[in-house]
N, C-alpha and C positions, 0 to 999 in steps of 0.2 A: 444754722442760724440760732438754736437753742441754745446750743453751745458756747455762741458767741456772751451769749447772756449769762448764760448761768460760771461760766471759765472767766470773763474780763467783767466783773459788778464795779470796777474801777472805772470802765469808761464813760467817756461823758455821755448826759444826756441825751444828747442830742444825738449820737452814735447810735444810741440804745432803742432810742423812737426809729431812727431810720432800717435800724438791722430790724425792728419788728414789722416795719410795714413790708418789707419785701415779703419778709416771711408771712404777713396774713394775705399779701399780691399773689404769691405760689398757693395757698390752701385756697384761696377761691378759684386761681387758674384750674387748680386739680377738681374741686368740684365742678366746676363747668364740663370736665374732658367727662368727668365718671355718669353726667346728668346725662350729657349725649350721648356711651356707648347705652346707657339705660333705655332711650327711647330708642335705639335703631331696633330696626323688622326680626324678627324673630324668623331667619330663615334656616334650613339645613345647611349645618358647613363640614364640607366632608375633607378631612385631609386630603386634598387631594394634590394638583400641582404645585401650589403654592406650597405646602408641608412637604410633598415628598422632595421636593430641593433641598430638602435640610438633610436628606440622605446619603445625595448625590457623590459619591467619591472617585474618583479617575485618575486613574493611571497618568502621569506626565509621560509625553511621548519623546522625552529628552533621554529618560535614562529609567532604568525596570526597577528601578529603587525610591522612586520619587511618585509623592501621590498626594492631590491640589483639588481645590475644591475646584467646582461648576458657577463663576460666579455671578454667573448670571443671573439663574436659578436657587440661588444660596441668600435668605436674605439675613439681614445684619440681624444679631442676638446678643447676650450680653453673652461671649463663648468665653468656657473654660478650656485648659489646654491640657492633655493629655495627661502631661507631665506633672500640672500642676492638680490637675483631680489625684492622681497617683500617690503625692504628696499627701494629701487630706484624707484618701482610702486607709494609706500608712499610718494617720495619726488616729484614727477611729477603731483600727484593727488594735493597736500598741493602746488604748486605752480601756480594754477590758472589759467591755462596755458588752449587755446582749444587744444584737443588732436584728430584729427581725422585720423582714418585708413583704409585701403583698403585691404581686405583677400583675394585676389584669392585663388581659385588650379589649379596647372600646370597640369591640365588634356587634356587642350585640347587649344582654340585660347581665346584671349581676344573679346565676344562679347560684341552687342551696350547696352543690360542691365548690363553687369558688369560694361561697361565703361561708363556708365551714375552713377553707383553708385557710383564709381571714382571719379566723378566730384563732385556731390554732395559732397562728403567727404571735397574735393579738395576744393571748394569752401568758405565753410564752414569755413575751416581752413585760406585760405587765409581772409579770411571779419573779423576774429576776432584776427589778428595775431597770431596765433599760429600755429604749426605742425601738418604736413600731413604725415602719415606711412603707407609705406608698408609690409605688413608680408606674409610672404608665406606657405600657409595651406596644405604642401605636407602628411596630414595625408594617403591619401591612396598610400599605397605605390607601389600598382600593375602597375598604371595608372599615377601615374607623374612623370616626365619628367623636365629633364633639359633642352631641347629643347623647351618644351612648357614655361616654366620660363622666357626665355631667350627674344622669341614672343611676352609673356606679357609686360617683361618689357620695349622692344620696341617699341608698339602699346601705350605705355603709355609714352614713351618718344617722339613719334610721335606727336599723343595729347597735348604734353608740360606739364601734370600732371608732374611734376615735384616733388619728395618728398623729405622729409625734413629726413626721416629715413628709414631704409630699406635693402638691398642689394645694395652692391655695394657703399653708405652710410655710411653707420653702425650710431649710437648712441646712447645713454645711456643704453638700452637695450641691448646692445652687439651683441646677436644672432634675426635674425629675422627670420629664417627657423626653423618652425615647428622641422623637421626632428634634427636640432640640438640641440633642448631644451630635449632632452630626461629625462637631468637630473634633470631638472627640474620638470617635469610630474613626474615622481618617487617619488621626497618627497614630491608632494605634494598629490598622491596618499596613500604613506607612511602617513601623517599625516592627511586623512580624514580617513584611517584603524583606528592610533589608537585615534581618540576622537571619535569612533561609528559613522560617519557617511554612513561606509561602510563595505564589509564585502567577504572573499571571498563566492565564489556559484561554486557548484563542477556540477552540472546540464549537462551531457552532450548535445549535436546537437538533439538525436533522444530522447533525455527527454524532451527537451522543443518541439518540433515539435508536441507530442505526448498532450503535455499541449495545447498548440494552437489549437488543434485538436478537444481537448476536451470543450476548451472555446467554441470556433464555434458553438457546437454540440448542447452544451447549451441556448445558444445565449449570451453569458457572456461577458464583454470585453477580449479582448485576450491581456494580459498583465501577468507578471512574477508572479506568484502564493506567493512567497517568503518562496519559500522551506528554503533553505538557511539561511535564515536571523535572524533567532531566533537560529540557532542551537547547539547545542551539543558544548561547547568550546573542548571536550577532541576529540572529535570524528574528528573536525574541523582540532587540530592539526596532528591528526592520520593520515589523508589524506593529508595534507600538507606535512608529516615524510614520506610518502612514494611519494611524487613527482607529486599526481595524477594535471593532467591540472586543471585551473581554471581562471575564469573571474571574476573582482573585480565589484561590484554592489554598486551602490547609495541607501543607503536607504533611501527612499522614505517618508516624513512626512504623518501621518494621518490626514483626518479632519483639511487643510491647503488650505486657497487661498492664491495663491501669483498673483501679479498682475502689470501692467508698465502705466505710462502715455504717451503713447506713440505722437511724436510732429507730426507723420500728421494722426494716425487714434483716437486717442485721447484715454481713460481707456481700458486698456483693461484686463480681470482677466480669471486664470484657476485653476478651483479644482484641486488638485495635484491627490487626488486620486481617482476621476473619467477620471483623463487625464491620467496620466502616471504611471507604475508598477516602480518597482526596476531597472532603469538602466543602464547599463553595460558602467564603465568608462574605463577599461580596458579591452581588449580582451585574449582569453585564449592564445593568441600569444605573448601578452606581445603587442602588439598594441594598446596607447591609444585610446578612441575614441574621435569623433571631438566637440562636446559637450562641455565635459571635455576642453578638452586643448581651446578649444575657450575659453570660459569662465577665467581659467586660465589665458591667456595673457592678454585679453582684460584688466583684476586688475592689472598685476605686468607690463604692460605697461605704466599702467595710461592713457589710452581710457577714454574721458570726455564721448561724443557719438558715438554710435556706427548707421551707416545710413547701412541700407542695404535692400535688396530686401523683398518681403513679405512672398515670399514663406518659409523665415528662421525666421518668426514669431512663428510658433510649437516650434521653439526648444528654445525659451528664457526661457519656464515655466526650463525648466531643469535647464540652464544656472544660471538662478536667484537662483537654490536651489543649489551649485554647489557655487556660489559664497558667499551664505549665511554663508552655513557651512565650507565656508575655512577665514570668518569674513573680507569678504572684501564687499563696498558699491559698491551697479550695478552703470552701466554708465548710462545715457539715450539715449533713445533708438528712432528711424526713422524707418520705414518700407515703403520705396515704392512700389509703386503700380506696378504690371505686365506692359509689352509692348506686345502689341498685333500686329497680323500683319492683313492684308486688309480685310480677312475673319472673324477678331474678335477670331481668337485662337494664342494661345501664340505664339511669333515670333521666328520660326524656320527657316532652312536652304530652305525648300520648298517655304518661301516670296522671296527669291532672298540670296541676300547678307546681313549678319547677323557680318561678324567677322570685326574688324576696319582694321584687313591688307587685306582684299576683298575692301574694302570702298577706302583705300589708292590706291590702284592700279588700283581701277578704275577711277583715278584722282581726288577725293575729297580733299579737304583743310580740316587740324585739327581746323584752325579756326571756319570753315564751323560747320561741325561735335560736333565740342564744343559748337554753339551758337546753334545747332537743340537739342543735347540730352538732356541740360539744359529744351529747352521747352517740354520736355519729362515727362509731369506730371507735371509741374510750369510755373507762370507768376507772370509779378510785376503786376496786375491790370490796366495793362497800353493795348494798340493795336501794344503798340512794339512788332516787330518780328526779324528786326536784331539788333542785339548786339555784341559788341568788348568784348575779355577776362575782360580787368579792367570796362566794364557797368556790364557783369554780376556779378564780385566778389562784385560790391558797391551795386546790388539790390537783390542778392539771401536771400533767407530768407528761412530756414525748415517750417516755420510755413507755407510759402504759395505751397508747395507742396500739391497737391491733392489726395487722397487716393483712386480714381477711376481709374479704367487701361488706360495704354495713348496706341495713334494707331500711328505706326508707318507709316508712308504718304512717299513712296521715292519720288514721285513729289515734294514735300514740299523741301524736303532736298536739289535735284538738283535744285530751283531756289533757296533756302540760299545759295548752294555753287556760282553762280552764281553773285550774289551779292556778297559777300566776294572775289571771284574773280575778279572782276571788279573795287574794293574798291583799292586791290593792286597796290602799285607803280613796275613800270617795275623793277626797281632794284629788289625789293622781287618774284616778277611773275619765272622773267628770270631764275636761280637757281631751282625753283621747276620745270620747264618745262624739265630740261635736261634731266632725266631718260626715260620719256615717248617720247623725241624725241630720244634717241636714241633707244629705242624699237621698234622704228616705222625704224630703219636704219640709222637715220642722225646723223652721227658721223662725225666728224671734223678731217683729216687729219693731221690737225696744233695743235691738242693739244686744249683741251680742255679749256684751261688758256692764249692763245694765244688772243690778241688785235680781230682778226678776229672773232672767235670761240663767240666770249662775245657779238660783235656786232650781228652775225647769230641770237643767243640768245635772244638776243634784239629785234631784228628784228623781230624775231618769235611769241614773246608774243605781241609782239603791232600788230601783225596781227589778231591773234585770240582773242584778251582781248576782245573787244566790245562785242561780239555775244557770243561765248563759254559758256559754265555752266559748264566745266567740265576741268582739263589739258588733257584729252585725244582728247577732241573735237580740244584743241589748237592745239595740236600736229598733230590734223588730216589736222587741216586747213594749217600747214605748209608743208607738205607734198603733198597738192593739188598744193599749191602757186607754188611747185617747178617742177612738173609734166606740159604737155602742149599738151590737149585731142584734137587738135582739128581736126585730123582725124576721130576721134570715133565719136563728137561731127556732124563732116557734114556728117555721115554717119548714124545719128538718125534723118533726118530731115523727114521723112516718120511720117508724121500723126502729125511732132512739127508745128503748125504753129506761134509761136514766133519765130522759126527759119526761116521758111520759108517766112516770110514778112520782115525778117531781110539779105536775100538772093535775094528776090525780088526788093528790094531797093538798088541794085547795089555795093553791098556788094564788090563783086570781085575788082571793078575797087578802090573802099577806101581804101583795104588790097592790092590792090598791089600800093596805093602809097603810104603807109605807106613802106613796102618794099624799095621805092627809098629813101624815106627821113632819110632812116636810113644807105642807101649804103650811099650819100650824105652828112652821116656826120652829121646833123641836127639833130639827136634824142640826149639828155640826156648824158655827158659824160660818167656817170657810167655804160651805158647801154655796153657801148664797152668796159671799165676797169672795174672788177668789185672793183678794189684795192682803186678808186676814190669816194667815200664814203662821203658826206657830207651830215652832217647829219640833217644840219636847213633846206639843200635845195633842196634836188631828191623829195621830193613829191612834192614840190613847182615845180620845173623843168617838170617831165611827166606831172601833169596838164596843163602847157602850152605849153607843145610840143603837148599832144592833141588837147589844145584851136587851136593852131597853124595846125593840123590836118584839122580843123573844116574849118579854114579861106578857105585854100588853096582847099577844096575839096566841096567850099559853102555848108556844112551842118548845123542844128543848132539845140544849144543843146540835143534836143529832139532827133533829127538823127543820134547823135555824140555817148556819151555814151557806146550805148549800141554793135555796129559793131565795136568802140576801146576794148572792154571787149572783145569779140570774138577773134578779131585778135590778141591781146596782151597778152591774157591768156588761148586761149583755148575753153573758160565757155561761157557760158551765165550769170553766177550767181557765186556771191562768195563776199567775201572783200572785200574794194577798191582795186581799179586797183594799184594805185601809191604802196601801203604799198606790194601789192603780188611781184611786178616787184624788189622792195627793199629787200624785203626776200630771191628772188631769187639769186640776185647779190652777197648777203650777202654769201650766200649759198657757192655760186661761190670763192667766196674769202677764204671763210675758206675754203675750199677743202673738202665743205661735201661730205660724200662717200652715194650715193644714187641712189637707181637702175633707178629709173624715173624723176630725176634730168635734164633737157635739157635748158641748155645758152643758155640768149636774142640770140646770133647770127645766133644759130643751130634754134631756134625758126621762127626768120626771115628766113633759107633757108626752113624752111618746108612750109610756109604759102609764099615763091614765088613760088614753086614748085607747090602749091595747086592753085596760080593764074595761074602759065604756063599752067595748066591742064585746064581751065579755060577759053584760051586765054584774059585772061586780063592784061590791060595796064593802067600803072599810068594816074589820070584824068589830070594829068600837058598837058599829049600828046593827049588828043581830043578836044584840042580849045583853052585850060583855059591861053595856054601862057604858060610861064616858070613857075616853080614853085614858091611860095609865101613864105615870110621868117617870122622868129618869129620875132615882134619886137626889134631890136636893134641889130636884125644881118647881117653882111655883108654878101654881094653876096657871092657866093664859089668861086674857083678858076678853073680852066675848070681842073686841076689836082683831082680837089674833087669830083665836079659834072660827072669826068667818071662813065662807066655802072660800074656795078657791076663785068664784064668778064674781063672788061680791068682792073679793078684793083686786081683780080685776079692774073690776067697774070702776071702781074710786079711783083707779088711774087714769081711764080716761076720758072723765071729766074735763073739762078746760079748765076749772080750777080745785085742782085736788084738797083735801082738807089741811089747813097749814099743818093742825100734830096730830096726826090720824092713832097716835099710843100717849095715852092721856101720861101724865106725868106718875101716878101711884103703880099703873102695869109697868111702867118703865122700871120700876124699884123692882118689880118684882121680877123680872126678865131679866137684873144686871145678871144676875147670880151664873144665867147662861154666857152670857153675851160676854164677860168681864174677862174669862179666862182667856181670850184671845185679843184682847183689846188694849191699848195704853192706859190706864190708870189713871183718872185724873181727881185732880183734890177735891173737885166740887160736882155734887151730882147733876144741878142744874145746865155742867158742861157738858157732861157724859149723857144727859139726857137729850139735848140738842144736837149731837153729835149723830147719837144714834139714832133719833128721828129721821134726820136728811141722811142717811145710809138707807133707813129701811124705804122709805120713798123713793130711794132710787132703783133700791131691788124692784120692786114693785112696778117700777118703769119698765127695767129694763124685762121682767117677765111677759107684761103685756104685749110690749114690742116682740118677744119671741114668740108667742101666742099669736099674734096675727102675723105674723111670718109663717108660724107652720098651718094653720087654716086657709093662708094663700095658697101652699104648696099642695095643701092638700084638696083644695075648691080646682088647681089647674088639674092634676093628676085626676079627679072624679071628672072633668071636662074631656 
């Protein structure tokens, strides 16, 4: 219909309107079809009868050369034909082009050796321009799953393997599920019957059992006798006229080596007929086998190499006789080596975590994961160990793949990921971190996309990026930052003696002037809004309100640090102070919803609480004089410098005083207040402004004040 538009601009009008309605009639028909497959039940769909018809292939009982689909069980697809995929294999092979592919089966999760051989593939394809394909090898039909498919292709989209053909893709290949080339496996089954390269074999289950049986006993190889293979043509079709089951056999050359050069173990060669008997391309099901059909696409794909594991070395001697006799030229071929786990035996589910979606969720970066599997059996000859996507596509090479098993090291892994973590810009960190915070509960009240919500985010990963190896460790650290232990913490002090010399050292009387200097007004704006957000300057600000700590309670450095950690956070140990106090406010601002979540303000009434316990008293009131100010700020106003009870009180009043900061401390306070604040032309705005902020702090303190007096009137109950 575009077409029509865009090829004939000469026709009329009215032609033009009507070729466009059909065409917006079809784009709604097709939304409506894609709205409904959306809503249906999300149930298990297993390949099962319904797919395995697409397999089904049968002998005609008219003549042993003729072979028809089941079409009962065969439902309609858009089928390419043999001849005509053969055609397009032809013209992909003749264009020079690298062709690499990746075969899963949907049996089960994408593990780290498939997805190493992914990459390799992946690789490969990208260093020589050419295409990367996925096909999907659903030949057993009991055990794949469109579920498992779906995993895969996720865990590969996660990765960033990205491909070029495939599912959900498509290209020149048309079909790239096994399951739907049925018809194609037919004539080309059909056409190794008739030029003799195969044949049916009527042999039942308990006649070949009975063969094996007999081999063993011998000591003979146990391989297909080739009852079958010479036999009787009249007799052949006699059994055929009457229906009897049967499976289609390869026949097998005599006195034949075929052999590959393979790019990482180098010659490798197998007597045909001391390897392998006669066999079986088709099953008595009508189920091709995977042999066959591998071999198969890999030609009418146009697969230049084929990279895969070692353990599917056995089956190329087939594969090569199989490609022979349908006169198509092998690919070349890569066999990686096993991955082994800590113990030196193949890596199972018993080393830990094996599948990439275990790896994913346990906070790993595909980055990460992509620069370790790559060293999974390879190096450029260098003592490089990290690598970005585009070093490894410019330095991989098949030839330098190593044919000995590699060991899988997860130490190794969490300091690659660790590094690759720490490499990231917050913009990229901040985005990956969401999932596992809010797994952890820290969800954002305001929306996820909200100004706040992006900052939190922010906030979050620049707390944990330094130290972390992991997004779960980030997420853990932000979830400490926003917790405040330090009941638990003075109630370990039995046996800590960092704590206890950090107690000894007059602990009490520093945390409770930290206490006053924050009733006082003197701490950090954002500490009391946490709306007040600037972002070149609150770590710059808490370090000097600490500095400013230090002055006023003569400690120095050495003394300071470590009793501000305690007071301010709870710990002993953790982050910087400044980035956990920023995460927390962040926190605050978005309205994360989180169980162990406790505001600067609620902070400072549990740690005066813990001085009144205490009887301690700010060091301002045992000699030192008035309190000491940060540099470049004015005295407070005796309105500021009230207790903490009298400014209380004034909240709740029923009618609070309308400007409880007369307009001359206002001037004297911008000086604080101004660095984190919008700028306004006129002081009389900035001074109203900041009036109805500080009344509102003031609210909302008292409001936490009788909140925790509640809590703490039920708990004494």
């Amino acid at each position: 219909d575009i077409v029509c538009l865009v090829v004939c601009p000469s026709s009329r009008r009215g032609e033009k309107l009507k070729i466009m309605g059909i065409f917006v009639q079809r784009i709604v028909a097709v939304a409506m079809v894609a709205a409904a497959w959306q809503h249906q039940p999300l149930t298990k769909r297993r390949y099962g009868p319904e797919r395995s018809g697409l397999f089904r292939l049968g002998i005609s009982p008219a003549t042993t050369t003729t072979t028809t689909t089941t079409k009962a069980e065969t439902p309609k697809l858009d089928e390419i034909s043999f001849s005509k995929a053969r055609e397009i294999g032809e013209e992909l092979r003749n264009c020079g082009q690298t062709r690499m592919r990746f075969a899963p089966s949907p049996t089960g999760s994408l593990h780290v050796g498939g997805a190493r051989t992914a990459l390799y593939n992946w690789l490969a394809a990208k260093q020589n321009g050419g295409s990367f394909l996925i096909r999907i090898e659903d030949t057993d039909v009991a055990r794949s799953t469109r579920e498992s498919e779906d995993s895969m292709l996720a865990d590969l989209e996660w990765l960033g393997l990205e491909w070029d053909e495939g599912p959900r893709v498509h290209g020149p290949c048309g079909l790239y599920r096994q399951s739907e080339r049925g018809e194609i496996y037919l004539q080309a089954a059909k056409t190794l019957v008739d030029t003799g390269y195969a044949y049916p074999c009527f042999c039942s289950e308990e006649e070949l059992e009975e063969k094996r049986k007999k081999a063993l006993d011998q000591g003979r190889q146990v391989a297909y006798d080739g009852t079958w293979r010479d036999a009787d043509p009249v007799q052949v079709q006699k059994r055929l006229d009457a229906g009897e089951p049967h499976t289609i056999r390869f026949k097998a050359p005599l006195n034949k080596v075929v052999g590959i050069n393979d790019k990482i173990r180098g010659r490798v060669e197998w007597d045909v007929q001391s390897t392998i008997g006669d066999f079986i391309l088709v099953r008595s099901s009508g189920v091709p086998v995977y042999n066959f059909v591998v071999a198969v696409d890999d030609a009418l794909m146009g697969i230049s190499t084929v990279v895969r594991a070692e353990e599917h070395l056995t089956n190329t001697v087939r594969q090569l006789l199989v490609l022979e006799a349908l006169g198509f030229p092998p690919p070349e071929y890569a066999h990686a080596s096993l991955i082994l786990g800590s113990d030196r035996s193949k890596l199972s589910k018993r080393h830990g975590a094996t599948s990439c979606g275990q790896f994913k969720e346990q906070g790993y970066l595909a980055d990460a994961m992509i620069n370790y599997l790559a060293l999974l059996g390879w190096n450029d000859g260098t003592d490089k160990e990290v690598y970005s996507r585009n070093e490894l596509i410019q330095a991989f090479e098949l030839d330098r793949v190593v044919p000995s098993p590699a060991m899988f090291d997860n130490n190794k892994l969490i300091w690659l990921n660790g590094q690759h973590l720490r490499a990231l810009s917050l913009d990229r960190l901040a985005p990956m971190l969401k999932p596992f915070l809010y797994k952890k509960g820290m969800i954002p009240k305001c929306g996820e996309d909200h100004f706040a919500a992006t900052e939190f985010f922010l906030a979050a990963a620049r707390l944990g990026q330094p130290k972390a190896d992991l997004l779960t460790q980030v997420a853990d650290v932000a979830a400490a930052a926003l917790s405040y232990p330090l009941i638990e913490t003075m109630n370990s002090a039995v046996g800590n003696k960092q704590l206890n010399n950090l107690l000894d050292d007059d602990f009490a009387s520093f945390a409770a002037t930290i206490v006053a200097e924050f009733d006082a007004g003197r701490a950090p704006d954002f500490l009391y809004q946490a709306e007040i957000m600037g972002t070149e300057t609150r770590s710059m600000l808490i370090k000097a309100w600490i500095d400013h700590l230090g002055t006023i309670t003569g400690r120095s450095k050495k003394r300071l640090f470590m009793p501000a950690r305690l007071a301010l956070t709870g710990r002993l140990a953790g982050p910087d102070v400044p980035a956990q106090l920023e995460t927390l406010q962040a926190a605050v601002n978005a309205q994360i919803e989180f169980d162990d979540l406790l505001p600067f303000d609620l902070r400072m009434a549990t740690l005066q609480k813990w001085c009144h316990d205490q009887n301690a008293v700010p060091i301002s009131s045992k000699g030192r004089g008035p309190t000491a100010l940060a540099p470049g700020q004015a005295s407070p106003s005796p309105e500021v410098t009230a207790t903490r009870e009298e400014l209380l009180a004034a909240t709740m009043t029923d009618s609070p005083p309308e400007k409880p900061i007369s307009f001359e401390d206002f001037k004297k306070l911008r000086q604080v207040y101004e660095k984190n604040r919008p700028v306004l032309e006129d002081d009389r705005d900035m001074y109203d402004a900041l009036v109805a902020a500080y009344l509102k702090i003031l609210r909302k303190r008292a409001s936490s004040m009788k909140k925790l007096k509640s809590k703490e009137q039920q708990q004494n109950e």
